[in-house]
LUMMARTOR-289872 format. One record per atom (N, C-alpha, C): x negated, y, z. Coordinates in steps of 0.05 Angstrom, whole numbers, plus 5000, padded with zeros to 4 digits. Layout:
BEGIN
XYZ/...
This chain:
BEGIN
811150263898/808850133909/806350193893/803850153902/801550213886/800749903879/799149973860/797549793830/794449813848/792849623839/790149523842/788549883844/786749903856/785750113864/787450423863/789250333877/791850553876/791050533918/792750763923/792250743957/793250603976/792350583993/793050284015/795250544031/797350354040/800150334051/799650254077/799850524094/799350434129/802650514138/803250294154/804850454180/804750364201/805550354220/805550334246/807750374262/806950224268/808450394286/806750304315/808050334343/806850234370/805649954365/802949924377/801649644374/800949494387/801949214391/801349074420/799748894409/796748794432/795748614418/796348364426/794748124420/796447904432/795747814459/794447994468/794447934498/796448024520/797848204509/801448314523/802948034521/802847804505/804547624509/801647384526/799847474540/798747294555/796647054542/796647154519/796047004493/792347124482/791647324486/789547374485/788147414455/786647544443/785347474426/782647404421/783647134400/782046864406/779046924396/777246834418/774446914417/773346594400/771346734385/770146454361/768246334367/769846114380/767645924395/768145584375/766745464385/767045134380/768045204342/766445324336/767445264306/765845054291/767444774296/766544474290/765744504266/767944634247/768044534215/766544894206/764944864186/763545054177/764545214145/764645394150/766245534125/764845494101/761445434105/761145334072/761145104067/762644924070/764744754059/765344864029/767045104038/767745224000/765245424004/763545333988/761245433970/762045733965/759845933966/759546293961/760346303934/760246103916/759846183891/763446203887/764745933895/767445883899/769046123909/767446153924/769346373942/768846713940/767046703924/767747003904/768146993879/768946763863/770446753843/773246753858/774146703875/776746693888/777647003890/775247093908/775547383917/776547573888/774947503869/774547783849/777547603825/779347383829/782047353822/783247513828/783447473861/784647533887/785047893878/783147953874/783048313874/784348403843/783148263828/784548233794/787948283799/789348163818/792248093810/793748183838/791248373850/792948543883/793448813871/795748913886/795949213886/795149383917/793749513911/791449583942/793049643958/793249423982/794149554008/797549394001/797949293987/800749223987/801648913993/802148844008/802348594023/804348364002/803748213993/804448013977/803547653980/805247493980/805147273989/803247023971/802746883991/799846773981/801746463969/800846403944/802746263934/800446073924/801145813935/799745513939/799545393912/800545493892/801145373865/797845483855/796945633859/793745863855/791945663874/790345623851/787745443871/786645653887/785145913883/784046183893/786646263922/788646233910/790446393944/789246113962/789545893949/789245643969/786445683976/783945663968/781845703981/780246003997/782246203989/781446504007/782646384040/784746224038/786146184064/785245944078/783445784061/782745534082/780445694082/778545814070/776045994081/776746114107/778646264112/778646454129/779946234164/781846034153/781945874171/779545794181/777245644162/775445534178/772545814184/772846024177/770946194194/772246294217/774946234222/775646334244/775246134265/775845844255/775345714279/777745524276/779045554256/781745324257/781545114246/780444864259/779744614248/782644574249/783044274232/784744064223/785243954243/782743874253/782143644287/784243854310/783243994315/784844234339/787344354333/788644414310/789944534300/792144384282/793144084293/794943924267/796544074252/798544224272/800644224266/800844534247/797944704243/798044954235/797244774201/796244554197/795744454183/797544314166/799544234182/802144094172/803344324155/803644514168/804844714156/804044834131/800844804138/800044894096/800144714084/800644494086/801844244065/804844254057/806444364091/808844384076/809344604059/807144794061/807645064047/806844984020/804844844010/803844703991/805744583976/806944403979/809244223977/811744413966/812244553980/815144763984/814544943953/811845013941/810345233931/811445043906/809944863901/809544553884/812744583867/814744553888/816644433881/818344683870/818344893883/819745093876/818645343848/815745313845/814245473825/812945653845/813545723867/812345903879/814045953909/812146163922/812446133956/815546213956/817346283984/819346313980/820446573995/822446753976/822746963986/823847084018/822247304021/821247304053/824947474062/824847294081/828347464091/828847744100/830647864100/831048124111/834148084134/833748144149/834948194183/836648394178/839148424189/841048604210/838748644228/839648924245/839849014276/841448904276/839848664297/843448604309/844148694345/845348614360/845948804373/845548674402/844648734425/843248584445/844948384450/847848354450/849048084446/847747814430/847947964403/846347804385/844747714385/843147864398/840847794392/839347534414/840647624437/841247474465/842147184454/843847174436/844746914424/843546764399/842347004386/840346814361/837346724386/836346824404/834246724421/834846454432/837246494442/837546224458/838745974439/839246054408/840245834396/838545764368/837245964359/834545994350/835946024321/838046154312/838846264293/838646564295/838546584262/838646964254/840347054238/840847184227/842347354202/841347414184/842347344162/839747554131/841247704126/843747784135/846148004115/844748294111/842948364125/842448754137/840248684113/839548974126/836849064107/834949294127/835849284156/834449494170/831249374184/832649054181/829148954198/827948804184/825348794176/824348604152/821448624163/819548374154/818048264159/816048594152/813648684167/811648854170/808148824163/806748824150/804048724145/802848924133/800849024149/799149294127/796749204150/794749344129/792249384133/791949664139/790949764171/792049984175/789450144183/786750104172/784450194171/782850074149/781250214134/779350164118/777650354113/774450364122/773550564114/770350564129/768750774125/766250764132/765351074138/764451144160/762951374177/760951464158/758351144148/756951224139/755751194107/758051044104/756950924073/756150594078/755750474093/755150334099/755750054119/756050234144/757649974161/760850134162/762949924154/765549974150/766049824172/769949904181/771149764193/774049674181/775349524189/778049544187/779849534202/782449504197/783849344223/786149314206/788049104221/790548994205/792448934225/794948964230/797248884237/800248754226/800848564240/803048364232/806448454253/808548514242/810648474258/813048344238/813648084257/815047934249/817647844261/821347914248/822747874263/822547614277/823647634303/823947304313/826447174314/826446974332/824946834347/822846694321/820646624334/818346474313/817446214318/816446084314/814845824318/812045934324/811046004306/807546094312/808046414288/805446464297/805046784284/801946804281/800346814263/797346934257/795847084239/794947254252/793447364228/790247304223/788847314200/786247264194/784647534183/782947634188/781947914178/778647904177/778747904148/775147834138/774648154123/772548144122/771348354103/767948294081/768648364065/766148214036/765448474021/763148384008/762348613997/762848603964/761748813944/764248863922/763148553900/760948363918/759948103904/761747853917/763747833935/764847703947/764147523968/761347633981/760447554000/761747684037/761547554060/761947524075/760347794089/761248034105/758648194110/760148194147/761348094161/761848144186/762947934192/763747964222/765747644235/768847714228/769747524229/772547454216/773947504247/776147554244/777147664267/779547494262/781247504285/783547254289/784647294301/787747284304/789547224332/791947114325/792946914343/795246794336/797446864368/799846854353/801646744390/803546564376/804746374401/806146074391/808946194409/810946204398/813546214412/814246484411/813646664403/814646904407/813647084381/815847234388/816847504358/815947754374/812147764367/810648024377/809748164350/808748464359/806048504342/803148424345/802048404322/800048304329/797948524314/795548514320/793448734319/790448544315/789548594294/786848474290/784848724288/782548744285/780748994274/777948804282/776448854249/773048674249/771148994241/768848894234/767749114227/765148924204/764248974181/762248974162/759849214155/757748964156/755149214141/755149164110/755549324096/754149244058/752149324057/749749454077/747649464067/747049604050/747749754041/747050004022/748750114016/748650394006/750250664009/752150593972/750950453959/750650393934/753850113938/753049983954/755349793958/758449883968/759349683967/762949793987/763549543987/766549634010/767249344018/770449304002/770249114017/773748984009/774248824040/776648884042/778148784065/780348564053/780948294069/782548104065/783948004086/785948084090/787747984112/789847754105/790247544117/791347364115/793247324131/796047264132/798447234162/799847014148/800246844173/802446714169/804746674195/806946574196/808346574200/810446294197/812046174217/813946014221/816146084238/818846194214/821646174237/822745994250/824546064262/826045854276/826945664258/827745664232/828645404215/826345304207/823145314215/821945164219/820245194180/821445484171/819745484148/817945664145/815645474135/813045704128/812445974113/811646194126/810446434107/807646534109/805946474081/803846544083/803846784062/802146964077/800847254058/798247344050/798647514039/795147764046/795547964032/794548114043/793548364028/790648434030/790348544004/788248713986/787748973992/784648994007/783949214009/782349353999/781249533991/778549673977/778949963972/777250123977/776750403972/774150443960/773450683959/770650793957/770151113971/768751183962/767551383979/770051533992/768251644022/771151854040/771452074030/773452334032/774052534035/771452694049/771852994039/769653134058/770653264090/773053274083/774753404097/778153394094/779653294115/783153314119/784353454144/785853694123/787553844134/790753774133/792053744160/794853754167/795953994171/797454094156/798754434167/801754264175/803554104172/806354014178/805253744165/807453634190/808453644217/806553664238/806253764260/804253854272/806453984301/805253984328/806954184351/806854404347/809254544344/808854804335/809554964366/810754804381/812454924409/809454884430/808855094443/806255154462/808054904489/805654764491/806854734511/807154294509/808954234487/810054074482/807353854467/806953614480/804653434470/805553214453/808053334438/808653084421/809653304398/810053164368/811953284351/814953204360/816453464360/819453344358/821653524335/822253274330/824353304304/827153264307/829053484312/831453484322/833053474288/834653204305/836753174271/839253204283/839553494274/843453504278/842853674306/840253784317/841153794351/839054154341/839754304355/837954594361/837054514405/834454464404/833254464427/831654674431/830654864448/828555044447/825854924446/824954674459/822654604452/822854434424/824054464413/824654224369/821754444369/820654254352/817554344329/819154394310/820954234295/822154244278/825554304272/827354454265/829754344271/831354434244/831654274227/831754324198/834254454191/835654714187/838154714180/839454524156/841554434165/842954204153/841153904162/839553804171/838853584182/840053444193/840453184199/842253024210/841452684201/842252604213/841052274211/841452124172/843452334163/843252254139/842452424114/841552614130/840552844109/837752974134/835452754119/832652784136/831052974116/829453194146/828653424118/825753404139/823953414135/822353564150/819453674139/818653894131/816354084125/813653904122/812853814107/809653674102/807953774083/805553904098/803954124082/801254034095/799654034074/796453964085/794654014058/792053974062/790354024043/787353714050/786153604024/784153514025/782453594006/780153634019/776853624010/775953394005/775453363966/772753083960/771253213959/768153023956/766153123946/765453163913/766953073903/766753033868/769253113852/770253243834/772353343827/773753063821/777253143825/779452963820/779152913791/779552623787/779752603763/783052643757/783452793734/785752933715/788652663714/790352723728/792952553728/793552393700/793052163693/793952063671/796952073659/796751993637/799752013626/802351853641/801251603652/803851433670/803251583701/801251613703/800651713733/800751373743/798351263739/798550953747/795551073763/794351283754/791051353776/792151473796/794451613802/794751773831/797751603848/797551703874/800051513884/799951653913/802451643922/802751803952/805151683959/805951563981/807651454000/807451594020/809851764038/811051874057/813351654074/812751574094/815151464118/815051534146/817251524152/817951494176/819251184185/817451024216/819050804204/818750734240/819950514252/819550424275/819850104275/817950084288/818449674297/819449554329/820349354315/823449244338/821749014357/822149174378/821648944410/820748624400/823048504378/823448284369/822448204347/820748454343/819248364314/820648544288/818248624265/819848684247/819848984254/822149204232/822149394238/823349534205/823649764214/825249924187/823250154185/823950284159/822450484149/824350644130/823650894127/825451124108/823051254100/822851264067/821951374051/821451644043/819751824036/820652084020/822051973992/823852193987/824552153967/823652443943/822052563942/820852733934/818752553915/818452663890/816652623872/813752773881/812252633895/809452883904/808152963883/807552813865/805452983847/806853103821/809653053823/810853253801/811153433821/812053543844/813053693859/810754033857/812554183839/810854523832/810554613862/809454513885/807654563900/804754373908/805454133891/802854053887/800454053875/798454213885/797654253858/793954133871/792554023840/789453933843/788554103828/786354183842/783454413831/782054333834/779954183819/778254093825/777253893842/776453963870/775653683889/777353753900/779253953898/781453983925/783853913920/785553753936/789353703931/790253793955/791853973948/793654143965/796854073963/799254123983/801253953980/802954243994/805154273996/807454414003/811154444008/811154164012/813553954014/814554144036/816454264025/818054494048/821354544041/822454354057/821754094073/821853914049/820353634058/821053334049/823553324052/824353114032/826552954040/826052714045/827952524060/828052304070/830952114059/829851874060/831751724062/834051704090/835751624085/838151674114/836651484133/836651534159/834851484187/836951354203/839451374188/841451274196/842250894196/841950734228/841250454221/838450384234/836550604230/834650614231/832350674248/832351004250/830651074275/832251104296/831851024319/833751044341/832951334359/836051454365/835151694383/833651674407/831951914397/830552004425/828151744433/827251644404/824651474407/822851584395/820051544391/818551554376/818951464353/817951634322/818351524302/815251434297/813751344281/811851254258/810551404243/809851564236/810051864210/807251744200/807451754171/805051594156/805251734127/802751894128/802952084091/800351964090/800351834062/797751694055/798451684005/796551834008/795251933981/793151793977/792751763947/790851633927/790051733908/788451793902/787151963881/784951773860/784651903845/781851713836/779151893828/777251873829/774752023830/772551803812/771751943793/769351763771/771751533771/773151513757/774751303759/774651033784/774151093805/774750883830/776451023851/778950913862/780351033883/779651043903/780451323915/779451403941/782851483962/783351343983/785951323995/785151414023/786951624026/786251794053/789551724067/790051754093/791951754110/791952014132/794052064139/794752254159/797252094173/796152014196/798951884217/798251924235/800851824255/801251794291/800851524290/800151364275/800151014284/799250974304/799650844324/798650824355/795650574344/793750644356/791750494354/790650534329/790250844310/789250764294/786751044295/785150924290/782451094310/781551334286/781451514294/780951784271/777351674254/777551714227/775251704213/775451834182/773551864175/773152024148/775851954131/776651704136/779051694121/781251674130/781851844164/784551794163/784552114187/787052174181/787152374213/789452384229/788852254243/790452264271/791752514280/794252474283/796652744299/798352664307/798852744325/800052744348/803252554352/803752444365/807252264361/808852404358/809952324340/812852474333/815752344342/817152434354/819052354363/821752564359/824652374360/826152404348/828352464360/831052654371/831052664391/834952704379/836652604392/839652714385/841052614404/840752504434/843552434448/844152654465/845852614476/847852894490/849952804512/850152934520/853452954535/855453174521/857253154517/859853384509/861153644514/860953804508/861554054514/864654094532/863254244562/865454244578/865253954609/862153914599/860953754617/860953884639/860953794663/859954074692/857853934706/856054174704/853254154716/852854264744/852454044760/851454254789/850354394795/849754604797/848154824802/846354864829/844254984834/842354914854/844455144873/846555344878/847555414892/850155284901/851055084885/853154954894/855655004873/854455104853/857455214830/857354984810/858855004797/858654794772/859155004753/857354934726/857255094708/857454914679/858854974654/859654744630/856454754621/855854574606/854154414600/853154644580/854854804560/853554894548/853055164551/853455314571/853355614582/850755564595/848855274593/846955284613/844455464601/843555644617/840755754598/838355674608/836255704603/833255664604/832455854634/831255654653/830755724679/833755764704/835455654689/837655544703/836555464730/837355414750/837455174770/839355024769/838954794779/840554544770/839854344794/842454214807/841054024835/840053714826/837753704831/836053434810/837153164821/837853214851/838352904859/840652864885/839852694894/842552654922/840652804946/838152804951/837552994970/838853234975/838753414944/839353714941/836653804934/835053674921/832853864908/832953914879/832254224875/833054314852/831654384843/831754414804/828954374792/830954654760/828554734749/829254984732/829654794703/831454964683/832154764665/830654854651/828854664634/826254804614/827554964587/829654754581/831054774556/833554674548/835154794527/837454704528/837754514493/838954294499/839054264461/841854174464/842654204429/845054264424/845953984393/847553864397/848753854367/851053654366/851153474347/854653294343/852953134342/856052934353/856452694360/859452574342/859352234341/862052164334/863551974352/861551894369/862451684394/861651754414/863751754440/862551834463/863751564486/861451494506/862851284525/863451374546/865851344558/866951434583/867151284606/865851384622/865051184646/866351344665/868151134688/868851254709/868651064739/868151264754/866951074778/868951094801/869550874819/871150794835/871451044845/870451164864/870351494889/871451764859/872351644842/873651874826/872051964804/870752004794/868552094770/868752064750/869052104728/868952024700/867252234680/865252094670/863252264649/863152094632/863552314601/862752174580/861352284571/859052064543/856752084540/856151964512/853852124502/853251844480/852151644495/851951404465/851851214479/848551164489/846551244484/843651304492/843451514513/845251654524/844651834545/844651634575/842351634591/841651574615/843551574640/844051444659/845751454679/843651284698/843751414722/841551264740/843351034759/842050734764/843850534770/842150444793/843150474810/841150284833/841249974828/838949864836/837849604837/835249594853/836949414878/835649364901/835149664919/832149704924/832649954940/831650184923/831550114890/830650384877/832850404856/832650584849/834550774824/832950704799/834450614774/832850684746/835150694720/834150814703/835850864688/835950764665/839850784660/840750484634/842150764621/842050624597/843450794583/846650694579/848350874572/851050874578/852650654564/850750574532/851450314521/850950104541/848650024557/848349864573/849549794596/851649954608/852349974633/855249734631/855249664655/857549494661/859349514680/861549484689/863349534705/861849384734/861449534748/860549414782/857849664785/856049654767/853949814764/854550014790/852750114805/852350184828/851350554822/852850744815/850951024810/851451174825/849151354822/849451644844/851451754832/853251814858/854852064849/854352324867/855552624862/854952734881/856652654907/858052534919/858052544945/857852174953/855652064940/855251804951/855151594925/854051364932/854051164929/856751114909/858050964890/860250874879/860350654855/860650434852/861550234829/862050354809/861350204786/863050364752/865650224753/867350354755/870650174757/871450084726/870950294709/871550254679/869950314664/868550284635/867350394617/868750364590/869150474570/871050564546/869050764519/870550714497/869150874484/871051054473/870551214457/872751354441/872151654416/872651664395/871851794376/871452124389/869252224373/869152434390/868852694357/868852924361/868253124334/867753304356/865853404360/865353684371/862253714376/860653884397/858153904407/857253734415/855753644422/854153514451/851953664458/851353664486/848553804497/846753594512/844353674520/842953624541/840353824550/840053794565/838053944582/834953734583/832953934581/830053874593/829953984620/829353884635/829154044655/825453904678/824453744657/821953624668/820853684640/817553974639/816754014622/814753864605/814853924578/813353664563/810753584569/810053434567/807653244575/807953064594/810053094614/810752924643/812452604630/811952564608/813552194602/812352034618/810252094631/809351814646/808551804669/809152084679/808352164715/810652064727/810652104760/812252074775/814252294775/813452504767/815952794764/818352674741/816452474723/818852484696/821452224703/820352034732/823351904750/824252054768/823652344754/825652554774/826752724758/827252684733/828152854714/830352824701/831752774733/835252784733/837053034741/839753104738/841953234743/845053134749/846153324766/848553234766/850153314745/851953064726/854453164712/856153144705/858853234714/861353144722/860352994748/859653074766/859252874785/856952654788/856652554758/854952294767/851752384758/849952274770/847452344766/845952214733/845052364726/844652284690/841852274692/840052294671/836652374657/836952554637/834352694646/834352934618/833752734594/832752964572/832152914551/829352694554/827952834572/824952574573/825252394586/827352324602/828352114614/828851934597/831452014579/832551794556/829951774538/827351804532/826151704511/824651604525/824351614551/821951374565/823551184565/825651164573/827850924577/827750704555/827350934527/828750794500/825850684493/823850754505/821050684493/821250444521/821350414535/820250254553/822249994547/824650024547/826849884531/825449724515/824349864497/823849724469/821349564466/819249624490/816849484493/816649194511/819449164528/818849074543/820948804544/821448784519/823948624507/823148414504/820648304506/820348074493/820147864506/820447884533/819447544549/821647394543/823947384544/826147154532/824547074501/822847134494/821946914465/819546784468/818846604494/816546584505/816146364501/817446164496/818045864494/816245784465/815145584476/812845434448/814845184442/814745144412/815444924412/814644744409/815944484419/814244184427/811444174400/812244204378/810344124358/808744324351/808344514362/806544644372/805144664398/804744474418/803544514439/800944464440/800544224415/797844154413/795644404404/796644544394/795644804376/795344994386/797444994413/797145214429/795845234452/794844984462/793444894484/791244934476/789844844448/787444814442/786445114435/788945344434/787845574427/787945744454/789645664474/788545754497/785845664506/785645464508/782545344512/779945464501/780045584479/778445754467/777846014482/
């Protein structure tokens, strides 16, 4: 992790704001109680503690026993708008957090989650219990912008993902200048009953090219056992970069509008496909160059002035989310090297921590390289990500989503052919024909990918059929008068699929160890995830009608976004709080 003017720690992953749960973000009206209450003078002696004892960008819990954490957080409550009068029960809660802080020496350590598994999870919602045993889903908070166009007016932005089910969820996001004054509106959003992300972003003037800002984000949080978590993180930079270059990861395949990173699989469209790669041996190529305007200052002896964090990470429908590390030393690494104002990098390939647990096939991953340098001794923290919603500026550069791709069917699969032959799954080549649906219209196979598996599910349907699959590979299921597609973990005995000669029930589904290939086919070319061509970007195999490769990652993305209305429920002692913030 980084130390006090060391570089801020972004990830991301996909970002919903709080108006996907109907919840809106809260516009600053009726603010009864007035924030100077705590006096300027108060509240940048608070600020310049506050920054004394943060490490930049690193999210750490605001502990009630500190007069300063206690008054940065009732500041930001009352410039946002959260009176005592409107808001009891958000109030109850910083007394019990107070109290809890009091008694124990300090706040209390934040839990870490299992994946647990749609059963589970189906059953901690409805009974309002969780698990702490795992270590794949854990509470999310970064500040995932900081920076200025012109020297002058900055912006930020901040996001919260928190496993659920929850009681309430909020974040607070101010920005001050390097005197601990107030220079923009405080930004806010809360949701009551549900395990979302949440997304804030304010913007500040300092008024002169000579000044800079600091960013303060504040979240809190209540689980289902009804106990309080309050945070923040510390933000601050100084001057931008002149210029940031990405050479890897980047699309290397013409054609293809996403990065894709095949682990364990050879696809013709992979950007990347690492020999020896695989969910537990993550490799992938990261090479780029940045331009300052003032030469690097010279790596100290601990290396406590420079710092670089590499992940790959994704966040869960339900809140929360996992991440995998580089495990590469960057600035010992003899392709890193600083000349002057320039740092150049040549990680060929990175390594990663195992993805295994973690990134799920054939979704989008997160990808987040973010360096710290220091210049005249003050840090300067640049980023290069795909974070969804995070807007390109002097200090960050945006590229393209990277996604991750390994499910299959088994070698010795039979594929229908647009003349009526069946051909094995892996003899298929590029511009194949292949019959796309129960009409008989047939579509060219863009591409073929290849690799292992250790579980395959075998599904067989009443009229005779049986195909097995991983367990993320697509099968199209009627419901009502349209077709859509579940993946093969999801399917249940009755399930209704196309086969080729009609209509048929799933009679059985089974699993069973597998050691060999698996394939799949593209056969709807890249860019089409969200047209009407890509709910046609099926085949027949073994009989039953499947989804290509862009099929299963819209599935697994749409899956994962759209998980959340079973956590919609407010609870009783929250309604007062939540009424009065709809009302707003």
């Amino acid at each position: 992790m980084f130390k006090l003017r060391t570089c801020l720690f972004l990830i991301l992953a996909l970002f919903l704001n709080a108006c996907n749960s109907g919840q809106g973000a809260s516009p600053k009206e009726e603010k009864t109680e007035k924030a100077e209450e705590i006096s300027a003078e108060k509240m940048k002696q608070a600020i310049t503690m506050l920054a004394a004892e943060s490490r930049n960008g690193i999210p750490a819990p605001l502990d009630f026993t500190k007069e300063h954490h206690l008054t940065i957080y009732k500041y930001h409550l009352m410039q946002a708008g959260y009176t005592k009068e409107k808001y009891p029960q958000l109030y109850k809660s910083l007394e019990q957090a107070q109290k809890m802080h009091l008694e124990a020496g300090g706040p209390p350590e934040v839990k870490s989650y299992e994946v647990p598994s749609e059963a589970d999870f189906q059953a901690m919602s409805e009974n309002g219990t969780t698990t702490d045993s795992g270590y794949a889903i854990v509470p999310i908070q970064q500040i995932t912008s900081l920076g200025s166009a012109n020297g002058t007016n900055y912006n930020t932005s901040a996001l919260s993902s928190v496993p659920g089910p929850l009681a309430a969820h909020q974040m607070i996001l101010g920005m001050y200048d390097m005197q601990g004054r107030s220079i923009g509106p405080t930004s806010d959003t809360t949701v009551y009953g549900s395990a979302t992300e949440l997304a804030v972003e304010t913007t500040g003037d300092v008024g002169s090219s000579e000044n800079e800002a600091q960013s303060i984000l504040t979240y809190f949080y209540e689980d289902s056992t009804g106990t309080p978590y309050h945070g923040y993180i510390y933000g601050y930079t100084s001057a931008a970069p002149d210029s940031i270059q990405n050479i890897n990861p980047t699309i290397q395949v013409a054609g293809n509008t996403e990065i894709i990173l095949c682990l364990g699989r050879t696809l013709g469209n992979c950007d990347y496909s690492p020999e020896g790669g695989s969910g537990s041996n993550v490799l992938l190529p990261i090479t780029g160059t940045i331009w300052f305007g003032d030469s690097i200052d010279p790596i100290n002896s601990d290396s406590t002035n420079v710092s670089c964090l590499i992940t790959l990470a994704r966040t869960q429908a339900q809140g929360g989310g996992c991440m995998v590390k580089s495990t590469d030393n960057f600035f010992a690494d003899p392709n890193t090297h600083i000349t002057g104002n320039v740092l150049t990098w040549n990680l060929s390939p990175a390594h990663f921590d195992t993805v295994d647990g973690c990134l799920e096939k054939n979704q989008n991953a997160i990808y987040t390289f973010t360096v710290s340098v220091t210049i005249r001794g003050l840090p300067v923290f640049v980023s290069i990500t795909n974070a969804p919603d995070t807007e390109p500026s002097p200090y960050f550069l945006k590229i393209p989503d990277l996604k991750v791709v390994w499910s299959c069917l088994p070698s010795g699969t039979q594929i229908l052919m647009a003349d009526g032959s069946s051909k094995s799954i892996e003899f298929i080549e590029d511009n194949d024909e292949v019959v796309a649906d129960a009409s008989g219209r047939t579509v060219k196979v863009h591409s073929v990918m290849r690799g292992k598996d250790e579980m395959l599910y075998q599904v067989q349907t009443r009229n005779g059929y049986t195909l097995r699959a991983t367990k993320g590979h697509t099968l199209m299921v009627q419901r009502g008068q349209e077709f859509l597609p579940l993946a093969a973990k999801d399917l249940k005995n009755g399930d209704l699929v196309q086969t080729s000669t009609g209509l048929s029930p799933i009679s059985e589904i089974s699993t069973e160890p597998y050691d060999g290939y698996v394939w799949n086919l593209v056969i709807d070319p890249a860019g089409k995830m969200d047209s009407e061509k890509t709910a046609q970007s099926t085949y027949f195999a073994d009989g039953i009608l499947v989804g290509d490769s862009y099929m299963q990652f819209k599935y697994g993305r749409d899956e994962k976004q759209g998980s959340t209305a079973h956590l919609t429920k407010v609870p009783e002692k929250w309604q007062v709080d939540y009424q009065n913030y709809m009302n707003r």
